[in-house]
OpenMM code with the backbone's topology and positions (N, CA, C; nanometers):
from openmm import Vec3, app, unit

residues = "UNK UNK UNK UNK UNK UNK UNK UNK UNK UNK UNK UNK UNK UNK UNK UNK UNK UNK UNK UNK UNK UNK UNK UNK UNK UNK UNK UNK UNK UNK UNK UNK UNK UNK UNK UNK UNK UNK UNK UNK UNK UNK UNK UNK UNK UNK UNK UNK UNK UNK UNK UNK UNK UNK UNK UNK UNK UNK UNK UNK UNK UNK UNK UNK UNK UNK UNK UNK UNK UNK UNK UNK UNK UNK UNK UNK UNK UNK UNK UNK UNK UNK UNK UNK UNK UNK UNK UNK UNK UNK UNK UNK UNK UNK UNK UNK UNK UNK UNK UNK UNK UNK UNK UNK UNK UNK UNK UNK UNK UNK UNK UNK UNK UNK UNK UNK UNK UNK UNK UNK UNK UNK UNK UNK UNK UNK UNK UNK UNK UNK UNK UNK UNK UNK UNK UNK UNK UNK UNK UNK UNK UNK UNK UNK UNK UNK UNK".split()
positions = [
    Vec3(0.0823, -0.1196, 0.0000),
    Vec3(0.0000, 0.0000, 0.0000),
    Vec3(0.0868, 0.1261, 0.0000),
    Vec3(0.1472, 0.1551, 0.0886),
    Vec3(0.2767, 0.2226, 0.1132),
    Vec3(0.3298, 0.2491, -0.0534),
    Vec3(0.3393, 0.1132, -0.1113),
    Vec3(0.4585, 0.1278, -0.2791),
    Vec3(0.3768, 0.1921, -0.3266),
    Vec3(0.2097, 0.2158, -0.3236),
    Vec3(0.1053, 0.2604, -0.4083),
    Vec3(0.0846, 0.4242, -0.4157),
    Vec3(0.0869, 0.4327, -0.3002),
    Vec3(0.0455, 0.6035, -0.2567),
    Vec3(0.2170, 0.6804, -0.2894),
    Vec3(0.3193, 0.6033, -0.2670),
    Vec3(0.4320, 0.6300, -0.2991),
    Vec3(0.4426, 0.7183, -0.4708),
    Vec3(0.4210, 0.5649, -0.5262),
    Vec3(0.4170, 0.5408, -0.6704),
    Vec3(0.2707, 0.6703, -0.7364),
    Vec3(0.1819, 0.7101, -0.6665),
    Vec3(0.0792, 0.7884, -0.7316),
    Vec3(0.1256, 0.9497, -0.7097),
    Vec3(0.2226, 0.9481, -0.5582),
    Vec3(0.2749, 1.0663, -0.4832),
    Vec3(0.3782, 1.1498, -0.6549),
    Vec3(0.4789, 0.9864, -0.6742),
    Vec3(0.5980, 1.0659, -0.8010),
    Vec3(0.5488, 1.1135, -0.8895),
    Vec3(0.3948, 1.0148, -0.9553),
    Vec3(0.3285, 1.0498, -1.0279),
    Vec3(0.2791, 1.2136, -1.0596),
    Vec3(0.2563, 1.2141, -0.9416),
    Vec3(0.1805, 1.3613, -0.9318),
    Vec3(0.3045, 1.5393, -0.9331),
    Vec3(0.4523, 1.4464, -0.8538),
    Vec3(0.5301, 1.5583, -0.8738),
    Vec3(0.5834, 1.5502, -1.0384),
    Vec3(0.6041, 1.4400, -1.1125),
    Vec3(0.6469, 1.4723, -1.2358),
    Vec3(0.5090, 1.5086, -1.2936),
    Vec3(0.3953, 1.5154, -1.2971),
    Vec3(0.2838, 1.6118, -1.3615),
    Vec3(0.2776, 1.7357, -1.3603),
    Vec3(0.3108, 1.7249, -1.2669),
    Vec3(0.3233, 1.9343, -1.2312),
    Vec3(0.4479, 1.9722, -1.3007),
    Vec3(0.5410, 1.9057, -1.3091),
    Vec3(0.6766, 1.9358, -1.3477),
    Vec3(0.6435, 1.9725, -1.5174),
    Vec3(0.5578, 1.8975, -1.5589),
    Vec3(0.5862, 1.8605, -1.7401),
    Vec3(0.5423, 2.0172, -1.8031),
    Vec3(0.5788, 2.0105, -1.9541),
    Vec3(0.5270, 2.1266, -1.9863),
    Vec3(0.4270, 2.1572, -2.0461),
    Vec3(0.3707, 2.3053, -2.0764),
    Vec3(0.2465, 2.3225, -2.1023),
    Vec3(0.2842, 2.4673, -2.2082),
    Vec3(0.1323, 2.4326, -2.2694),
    Vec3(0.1553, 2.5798, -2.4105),
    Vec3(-0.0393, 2.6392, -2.3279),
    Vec3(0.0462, 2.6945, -2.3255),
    Vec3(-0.0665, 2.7576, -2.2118),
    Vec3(-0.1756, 2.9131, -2.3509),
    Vec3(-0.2882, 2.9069, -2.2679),
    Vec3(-0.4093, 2.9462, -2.3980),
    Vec3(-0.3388, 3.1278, -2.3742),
    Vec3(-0.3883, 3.1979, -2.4644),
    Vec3(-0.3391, 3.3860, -2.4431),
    Vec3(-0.3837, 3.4303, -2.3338),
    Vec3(-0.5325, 3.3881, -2.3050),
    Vec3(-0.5612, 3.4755, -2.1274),
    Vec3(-0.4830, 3.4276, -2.0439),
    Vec3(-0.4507, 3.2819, -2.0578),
    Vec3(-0.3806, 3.1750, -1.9567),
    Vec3(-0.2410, 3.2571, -1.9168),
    Vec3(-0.1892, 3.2754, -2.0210),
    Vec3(-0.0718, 3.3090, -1.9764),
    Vec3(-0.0893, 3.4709, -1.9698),
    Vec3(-0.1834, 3.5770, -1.9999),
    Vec3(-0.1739, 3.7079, -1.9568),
    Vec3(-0.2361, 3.6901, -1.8548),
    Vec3(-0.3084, 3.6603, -1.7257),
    Vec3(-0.3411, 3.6240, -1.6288),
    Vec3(-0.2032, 3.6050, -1.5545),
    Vec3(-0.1381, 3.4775, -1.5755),
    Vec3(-0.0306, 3.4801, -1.4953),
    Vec3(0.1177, 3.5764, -1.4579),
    Vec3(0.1450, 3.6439, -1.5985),
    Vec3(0.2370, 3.7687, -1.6069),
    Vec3(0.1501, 3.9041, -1.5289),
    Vec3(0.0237, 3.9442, -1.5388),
    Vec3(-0.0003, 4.0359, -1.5136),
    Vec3(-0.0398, 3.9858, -1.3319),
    Vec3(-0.0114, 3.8568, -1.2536),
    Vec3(-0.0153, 3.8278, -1.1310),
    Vec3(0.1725, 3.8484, -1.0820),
    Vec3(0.2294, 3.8576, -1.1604),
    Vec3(0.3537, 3.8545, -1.1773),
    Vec3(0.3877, 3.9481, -1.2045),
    Vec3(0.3330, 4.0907, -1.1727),
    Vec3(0.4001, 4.2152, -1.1994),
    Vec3(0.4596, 4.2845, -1.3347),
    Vec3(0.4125, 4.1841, -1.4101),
    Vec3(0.4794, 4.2521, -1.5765),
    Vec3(0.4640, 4.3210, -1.6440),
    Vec3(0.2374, 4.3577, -1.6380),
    Vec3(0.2053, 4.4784, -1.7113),
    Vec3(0.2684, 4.6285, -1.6417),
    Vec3(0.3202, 4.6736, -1.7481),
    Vec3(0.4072, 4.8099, -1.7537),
    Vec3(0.5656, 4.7451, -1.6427),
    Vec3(0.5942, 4.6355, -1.6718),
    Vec3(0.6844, 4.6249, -1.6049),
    Vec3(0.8610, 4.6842, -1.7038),
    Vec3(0.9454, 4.7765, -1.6600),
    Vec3(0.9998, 4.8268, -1.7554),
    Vec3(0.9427, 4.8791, -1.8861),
    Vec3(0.8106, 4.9887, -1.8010),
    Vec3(0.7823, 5.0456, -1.9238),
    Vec3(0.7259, 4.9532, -2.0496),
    Vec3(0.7144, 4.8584, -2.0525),
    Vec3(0.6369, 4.7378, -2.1455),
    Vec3(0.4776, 4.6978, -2.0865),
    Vec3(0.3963, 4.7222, -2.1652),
    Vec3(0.2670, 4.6832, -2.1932),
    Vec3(0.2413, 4.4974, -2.1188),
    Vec3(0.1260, 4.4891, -2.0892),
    Vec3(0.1388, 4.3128, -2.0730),
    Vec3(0.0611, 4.2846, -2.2337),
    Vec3(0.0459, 4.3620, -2.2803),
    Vec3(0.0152, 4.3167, -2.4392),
    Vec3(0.1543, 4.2729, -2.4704),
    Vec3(0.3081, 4.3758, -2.4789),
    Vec3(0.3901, 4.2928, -2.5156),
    Vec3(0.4104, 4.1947, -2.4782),
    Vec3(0.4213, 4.1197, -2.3945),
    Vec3(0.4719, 4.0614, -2.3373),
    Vec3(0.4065, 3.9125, -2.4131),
    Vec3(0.2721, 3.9531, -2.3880),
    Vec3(0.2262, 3.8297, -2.4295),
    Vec3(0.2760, 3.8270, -2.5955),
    Vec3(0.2549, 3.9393, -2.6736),
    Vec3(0.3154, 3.9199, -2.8384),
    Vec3(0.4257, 3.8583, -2.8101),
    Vec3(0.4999, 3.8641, -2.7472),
    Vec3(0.6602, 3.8427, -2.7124),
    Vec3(0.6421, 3.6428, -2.7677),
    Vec3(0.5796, 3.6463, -2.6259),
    Vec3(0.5728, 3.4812, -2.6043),
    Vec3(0.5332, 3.4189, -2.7389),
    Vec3(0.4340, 3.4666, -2.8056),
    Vec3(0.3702, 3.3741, -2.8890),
    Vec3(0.4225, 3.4045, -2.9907),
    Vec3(0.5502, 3.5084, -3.0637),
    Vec3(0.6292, 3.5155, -3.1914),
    Vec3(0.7625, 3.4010, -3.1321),
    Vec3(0.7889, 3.4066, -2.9792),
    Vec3(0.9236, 3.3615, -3.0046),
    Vec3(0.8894, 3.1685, -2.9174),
    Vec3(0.7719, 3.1677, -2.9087),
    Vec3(0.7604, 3.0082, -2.8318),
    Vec3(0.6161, 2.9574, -2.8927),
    Vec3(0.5238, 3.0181, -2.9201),
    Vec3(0.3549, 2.9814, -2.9305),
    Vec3(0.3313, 2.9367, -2.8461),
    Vec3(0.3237, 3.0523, -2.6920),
    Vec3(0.2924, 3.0113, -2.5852),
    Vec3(0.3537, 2.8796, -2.5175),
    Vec3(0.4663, 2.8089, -2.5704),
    Vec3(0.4535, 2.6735, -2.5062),
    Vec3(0.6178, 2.6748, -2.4315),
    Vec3(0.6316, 2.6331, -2.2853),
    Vec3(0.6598, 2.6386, -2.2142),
    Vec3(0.7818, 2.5612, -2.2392),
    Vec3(0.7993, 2.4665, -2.3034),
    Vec3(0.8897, 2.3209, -2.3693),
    Vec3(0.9699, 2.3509, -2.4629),
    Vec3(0.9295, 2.5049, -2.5459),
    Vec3(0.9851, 2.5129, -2.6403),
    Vec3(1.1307, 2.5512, -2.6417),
    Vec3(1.2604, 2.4710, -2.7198),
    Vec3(1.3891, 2.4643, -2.7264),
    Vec3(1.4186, 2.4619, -2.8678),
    Vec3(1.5098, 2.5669, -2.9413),
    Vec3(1.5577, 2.6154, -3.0134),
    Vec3(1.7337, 2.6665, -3.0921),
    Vec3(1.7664, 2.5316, -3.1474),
    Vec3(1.8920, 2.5451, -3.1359),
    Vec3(1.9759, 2.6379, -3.2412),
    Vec3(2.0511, 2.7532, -3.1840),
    Vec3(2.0914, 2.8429, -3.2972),
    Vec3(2.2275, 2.7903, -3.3533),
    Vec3(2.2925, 2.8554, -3.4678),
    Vec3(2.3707, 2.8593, -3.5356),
    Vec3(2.5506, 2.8563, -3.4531),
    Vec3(2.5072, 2.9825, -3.3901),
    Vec3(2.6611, 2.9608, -3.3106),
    Vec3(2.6497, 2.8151, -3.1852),
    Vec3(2.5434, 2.7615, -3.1828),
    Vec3(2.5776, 2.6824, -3.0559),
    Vec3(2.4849, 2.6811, -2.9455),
    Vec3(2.4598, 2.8341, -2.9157),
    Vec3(2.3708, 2.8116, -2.7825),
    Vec3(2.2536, 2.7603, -2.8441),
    Vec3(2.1542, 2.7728, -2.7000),
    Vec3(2.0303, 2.6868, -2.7192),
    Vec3(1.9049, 2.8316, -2.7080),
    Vec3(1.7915, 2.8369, -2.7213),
    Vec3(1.6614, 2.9363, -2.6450),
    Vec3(1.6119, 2.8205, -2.6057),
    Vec3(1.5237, 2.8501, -2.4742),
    Vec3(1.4415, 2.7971, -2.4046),
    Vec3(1.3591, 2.8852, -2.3344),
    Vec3(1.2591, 2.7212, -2.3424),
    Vec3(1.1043, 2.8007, -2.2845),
    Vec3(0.9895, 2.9508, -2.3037),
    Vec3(0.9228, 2.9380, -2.2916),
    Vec3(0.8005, 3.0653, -2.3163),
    Vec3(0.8748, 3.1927, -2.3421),
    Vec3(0.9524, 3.2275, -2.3542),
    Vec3(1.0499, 3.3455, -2.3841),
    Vec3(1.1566, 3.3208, -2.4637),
    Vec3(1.1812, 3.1763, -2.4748),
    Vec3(1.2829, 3.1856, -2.5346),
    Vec3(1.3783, 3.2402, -2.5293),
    Vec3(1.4501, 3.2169, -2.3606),
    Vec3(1.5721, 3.2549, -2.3320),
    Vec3(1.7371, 3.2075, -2.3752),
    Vec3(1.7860, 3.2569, -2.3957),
    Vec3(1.9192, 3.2461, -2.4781),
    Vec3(2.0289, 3.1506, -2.3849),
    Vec3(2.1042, 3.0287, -2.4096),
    Vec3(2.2057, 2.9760, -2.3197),
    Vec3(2.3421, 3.0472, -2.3022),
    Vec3(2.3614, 3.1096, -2.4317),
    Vec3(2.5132, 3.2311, -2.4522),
    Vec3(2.5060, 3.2898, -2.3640),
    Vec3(2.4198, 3.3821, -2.3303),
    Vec3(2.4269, 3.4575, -2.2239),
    Vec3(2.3243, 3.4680, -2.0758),
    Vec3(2.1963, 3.4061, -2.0878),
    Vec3(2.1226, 3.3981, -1.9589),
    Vec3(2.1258, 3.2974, -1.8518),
    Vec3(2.1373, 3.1706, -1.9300),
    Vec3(2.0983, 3.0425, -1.8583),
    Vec3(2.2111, 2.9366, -1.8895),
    Vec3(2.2186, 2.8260, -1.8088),
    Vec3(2.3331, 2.7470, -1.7926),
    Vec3(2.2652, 2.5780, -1.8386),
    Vec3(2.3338, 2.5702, -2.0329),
    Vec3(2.2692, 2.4154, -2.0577),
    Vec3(2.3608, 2.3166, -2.0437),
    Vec3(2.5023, 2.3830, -1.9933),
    Vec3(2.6254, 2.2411, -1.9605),
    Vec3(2.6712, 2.1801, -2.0674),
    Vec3(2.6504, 2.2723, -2.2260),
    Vec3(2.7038, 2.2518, -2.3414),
    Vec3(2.7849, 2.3110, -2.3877),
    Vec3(2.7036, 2.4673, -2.3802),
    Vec3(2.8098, 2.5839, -2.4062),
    Vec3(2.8508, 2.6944, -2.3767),
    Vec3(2.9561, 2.7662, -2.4100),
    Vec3(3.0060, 2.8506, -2.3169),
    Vec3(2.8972, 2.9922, -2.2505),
    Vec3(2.8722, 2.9967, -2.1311),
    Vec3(2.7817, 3.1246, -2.1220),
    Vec3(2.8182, 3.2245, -2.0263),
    Vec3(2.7704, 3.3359, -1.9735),
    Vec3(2.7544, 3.3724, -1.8887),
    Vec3(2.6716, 3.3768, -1.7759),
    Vec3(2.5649, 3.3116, -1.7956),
    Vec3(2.4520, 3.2429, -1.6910),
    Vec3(2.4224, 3.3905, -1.6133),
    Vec3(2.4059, 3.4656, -1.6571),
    Vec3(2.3219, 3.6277, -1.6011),
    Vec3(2.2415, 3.6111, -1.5229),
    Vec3(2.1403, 3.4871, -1.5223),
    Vec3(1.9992, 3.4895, -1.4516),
    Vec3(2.0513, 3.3821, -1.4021),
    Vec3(2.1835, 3.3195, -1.3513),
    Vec3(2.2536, 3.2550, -1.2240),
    Vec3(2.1140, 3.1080, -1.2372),
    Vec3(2.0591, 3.1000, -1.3479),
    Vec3(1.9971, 2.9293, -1.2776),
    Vec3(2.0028, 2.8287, -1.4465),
    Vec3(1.9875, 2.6860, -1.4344),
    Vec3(1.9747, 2.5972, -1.5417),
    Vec3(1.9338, 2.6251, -1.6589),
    Vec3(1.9156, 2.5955, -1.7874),
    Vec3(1.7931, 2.6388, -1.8516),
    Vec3(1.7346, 2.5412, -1.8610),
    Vec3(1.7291, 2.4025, -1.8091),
    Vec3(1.5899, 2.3470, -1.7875),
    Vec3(1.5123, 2.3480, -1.6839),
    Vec3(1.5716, 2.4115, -1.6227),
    Vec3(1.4440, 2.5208, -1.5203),
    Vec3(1.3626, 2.5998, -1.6034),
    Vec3(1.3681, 2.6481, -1.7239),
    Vec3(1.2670, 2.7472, -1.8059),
    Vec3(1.1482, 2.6459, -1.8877),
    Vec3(1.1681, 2.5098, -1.8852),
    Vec3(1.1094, 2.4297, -1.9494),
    Vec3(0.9808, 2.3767, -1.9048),
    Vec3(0.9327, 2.4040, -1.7836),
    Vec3(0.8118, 2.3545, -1.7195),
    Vec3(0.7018, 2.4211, -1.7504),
    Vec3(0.6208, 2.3676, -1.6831),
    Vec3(0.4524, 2.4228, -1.6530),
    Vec3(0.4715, 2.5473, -1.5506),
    Vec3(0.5312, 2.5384, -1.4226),
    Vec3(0.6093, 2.6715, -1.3974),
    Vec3(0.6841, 2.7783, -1.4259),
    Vec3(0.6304, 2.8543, -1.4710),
    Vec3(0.7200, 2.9546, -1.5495),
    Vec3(0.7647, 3.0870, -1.4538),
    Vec3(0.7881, 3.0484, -1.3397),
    Vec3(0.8033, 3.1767, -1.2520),
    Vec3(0.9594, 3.1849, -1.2905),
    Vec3(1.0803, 3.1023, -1.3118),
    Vec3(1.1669, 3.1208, -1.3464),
    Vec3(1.2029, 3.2180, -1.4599),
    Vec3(1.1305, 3.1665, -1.5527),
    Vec3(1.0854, 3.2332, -1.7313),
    Vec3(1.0743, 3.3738, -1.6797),
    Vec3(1.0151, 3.4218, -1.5889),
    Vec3(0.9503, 3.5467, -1.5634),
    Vec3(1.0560, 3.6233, -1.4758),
    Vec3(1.1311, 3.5732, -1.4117),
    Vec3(1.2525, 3.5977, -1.3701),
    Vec3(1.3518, 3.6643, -1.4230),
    Vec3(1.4284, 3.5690, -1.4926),
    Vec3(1.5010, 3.5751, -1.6169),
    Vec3(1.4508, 3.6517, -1.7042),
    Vec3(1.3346, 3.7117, -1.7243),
    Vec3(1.3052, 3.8056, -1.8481),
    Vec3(1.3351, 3.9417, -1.7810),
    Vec3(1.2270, 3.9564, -1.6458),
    Vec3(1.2440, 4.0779, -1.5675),
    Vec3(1.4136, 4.1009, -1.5748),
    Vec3(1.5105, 4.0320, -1.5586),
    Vec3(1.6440, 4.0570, -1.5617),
    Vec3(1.7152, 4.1054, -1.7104),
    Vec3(1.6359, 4.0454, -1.8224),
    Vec3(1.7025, 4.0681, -1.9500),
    Vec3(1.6024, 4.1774, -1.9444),
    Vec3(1.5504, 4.2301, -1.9789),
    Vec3(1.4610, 4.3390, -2.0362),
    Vec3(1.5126, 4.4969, -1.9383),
    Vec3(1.5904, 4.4645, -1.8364),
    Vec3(1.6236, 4.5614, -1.7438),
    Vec3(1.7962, 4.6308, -1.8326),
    Vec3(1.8391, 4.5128, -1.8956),
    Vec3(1.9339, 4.6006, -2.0161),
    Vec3(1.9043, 4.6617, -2.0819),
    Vec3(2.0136, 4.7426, -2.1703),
    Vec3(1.9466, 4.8815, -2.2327),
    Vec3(1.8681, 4.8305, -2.3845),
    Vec3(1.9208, 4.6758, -2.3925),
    Vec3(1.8038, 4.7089, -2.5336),
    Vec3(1.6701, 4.6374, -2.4813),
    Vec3(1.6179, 4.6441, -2.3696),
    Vec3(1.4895, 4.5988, -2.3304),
    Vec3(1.4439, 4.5478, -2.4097),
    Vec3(1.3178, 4.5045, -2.4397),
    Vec3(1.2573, 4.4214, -2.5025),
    Vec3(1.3194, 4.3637, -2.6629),
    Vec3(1.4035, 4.4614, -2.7103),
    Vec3(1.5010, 4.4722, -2.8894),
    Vec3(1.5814, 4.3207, -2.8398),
    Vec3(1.6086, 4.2663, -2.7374),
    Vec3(1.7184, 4.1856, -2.7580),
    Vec3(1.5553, 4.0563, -2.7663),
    Vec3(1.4659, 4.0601, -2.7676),
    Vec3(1.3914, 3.9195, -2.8524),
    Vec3(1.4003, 3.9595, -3.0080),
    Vec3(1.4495, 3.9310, -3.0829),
    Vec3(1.4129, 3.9655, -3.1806),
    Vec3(1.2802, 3.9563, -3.3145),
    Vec3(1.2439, 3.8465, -3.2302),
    Vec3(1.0677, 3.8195, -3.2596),
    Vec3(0.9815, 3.9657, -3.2067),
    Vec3(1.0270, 3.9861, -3.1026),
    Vec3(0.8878, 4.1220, -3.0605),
    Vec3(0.9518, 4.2212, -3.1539),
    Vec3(1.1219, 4.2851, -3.1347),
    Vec3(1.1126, 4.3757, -3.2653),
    Vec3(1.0619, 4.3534, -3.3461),
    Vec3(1.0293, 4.2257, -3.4492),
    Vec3(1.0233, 4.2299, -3.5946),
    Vec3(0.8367, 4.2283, -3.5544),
    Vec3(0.7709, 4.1800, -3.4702),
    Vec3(0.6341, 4.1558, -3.4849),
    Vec3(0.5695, 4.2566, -3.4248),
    Vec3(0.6299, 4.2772, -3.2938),
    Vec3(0.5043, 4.3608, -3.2072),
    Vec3(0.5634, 4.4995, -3.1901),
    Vec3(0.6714, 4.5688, -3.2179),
    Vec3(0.7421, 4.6636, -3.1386),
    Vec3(0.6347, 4.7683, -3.2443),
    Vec3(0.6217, 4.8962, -3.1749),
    Vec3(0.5676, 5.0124, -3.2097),
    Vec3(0.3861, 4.9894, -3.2924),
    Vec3(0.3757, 4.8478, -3.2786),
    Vec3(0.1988, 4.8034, -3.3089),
    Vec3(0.0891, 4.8307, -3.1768),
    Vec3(0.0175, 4.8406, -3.2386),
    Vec3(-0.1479, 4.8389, -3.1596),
    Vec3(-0.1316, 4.6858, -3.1484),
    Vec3(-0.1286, 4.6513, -3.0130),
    Vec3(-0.0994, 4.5102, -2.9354),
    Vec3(-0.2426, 4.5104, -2.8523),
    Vec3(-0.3638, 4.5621, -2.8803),
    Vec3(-0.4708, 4.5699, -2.7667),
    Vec3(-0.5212, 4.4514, -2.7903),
    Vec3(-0.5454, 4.3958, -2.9339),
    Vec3(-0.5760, 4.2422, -2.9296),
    Vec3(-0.5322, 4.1186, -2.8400),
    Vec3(-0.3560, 4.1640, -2.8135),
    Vec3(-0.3600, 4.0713, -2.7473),
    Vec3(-0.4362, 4.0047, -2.5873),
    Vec3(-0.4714, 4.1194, -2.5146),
    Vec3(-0.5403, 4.1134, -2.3917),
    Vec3(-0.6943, 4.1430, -2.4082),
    Vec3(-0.7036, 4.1650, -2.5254),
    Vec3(-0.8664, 4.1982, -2.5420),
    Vec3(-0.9535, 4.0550, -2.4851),
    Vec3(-1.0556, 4.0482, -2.4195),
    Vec3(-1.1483, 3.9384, -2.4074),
    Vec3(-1.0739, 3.8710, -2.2837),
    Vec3(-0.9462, 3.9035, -2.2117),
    Vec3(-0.9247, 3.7896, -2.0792),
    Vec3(-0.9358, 3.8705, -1.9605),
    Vec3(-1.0530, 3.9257, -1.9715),
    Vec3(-1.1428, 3.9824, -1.8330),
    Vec3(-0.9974, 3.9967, -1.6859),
    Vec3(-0.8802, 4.0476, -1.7686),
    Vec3(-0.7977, 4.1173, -1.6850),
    Vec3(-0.8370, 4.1842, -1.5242),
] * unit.nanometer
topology = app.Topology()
chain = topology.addChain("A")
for resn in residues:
    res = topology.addResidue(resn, chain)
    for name in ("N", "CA", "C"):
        topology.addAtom(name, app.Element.getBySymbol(name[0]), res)
C-alpha cells in the first residue's frame, strides 16, 4: 500500500513538473499576477506578443541556434548569455539551469526576463517582438481575458 500512494505521490510531482503551451488569457493572467504589465515600461500586451512570436505560448519550447547556444522556454531565453545548458560557453546572467525554463512553472521564465529586459536594449534583444510587435497596436492581445 505504502509502494502505491508512494508510486501515485511521483506520479503527481512529475505532472506538475511537465510542460504546457498555455491558452493567451492563460498566460496574460499569470504575467499580469507577476508584476509585468508596464513592467519596464512594457505593456502586458507585449509581453504576451513576445511569447507567442518567439515560443507559441509553449513552455517546452527549445531552439537550437547557429553559433551553438540553445533558447528555451516561453520566452525563449538564450544559453550564450542567460541560462546554464552544460554545453556551451555562457555567462549564466539569470545565475539558474535552462531546464528550469522548461516547465509548466514559469516563474523562473519570468525571472530571467524581468532581468534581461532591465538592459538597455529591453525588449530589442527578442528579436521576434522587434520584428512583430514593437511600435503596433498590441490591444488584441489582452482583449477578451477579463484582466
Amino acid at each position: 500500500m505504502k509502494a502505491l500512494a508512494l508510486l501515485l505521490l511521483s506520479g503527481c510531482l512529475i505532472v506538475a513538473n511537465e510542460a504546457k503551451v498555455f491558452s493567451r488569457c492563460e498566460l496574460a493572467y499569470k504575467l499580469q499576477e507577476a508584476g509585468m504589465d508596464g513592467y519596464e515600461g512594457y505593456s502586458l500586451a507585449n509581453w504576451i506578443c513576445m511569447a507567442f512570436f518567439e515560443s507559441g505560448f509553449n513552455s517546452a519550447a527549445e531552439d537550437d541556434n547557429a553559433d551553438g547556444s540553445t533558447d528555451y522556454g516561453i520566452f525563449q531565453i538564450n544559453s550564450r548569455v542567460w541560462c546554464n545548458n552544460h554545453r556551451s560557453p555562457t555567462e549564466n546572467l539569470c545565475y539558474m539551469p535552462c531546464t528550469d525554463l522548461l516547465s509548466s512553472d514559469i516563474t523562473d521564465d519570468i525571472i530571467c526576463a524581468k532581468r534581461i529586459v532591465k538592459d538597455p536594449k529591453g525588449m530589442d534583444a527578442w528579436a521576434d517582438w522587434t520584428m512583430h510587435c514593437k511600435g503596433r497596436d498590441l490591444s488584441e492581445w489582452v482583449d477578451g481575458c477579463n484582466l
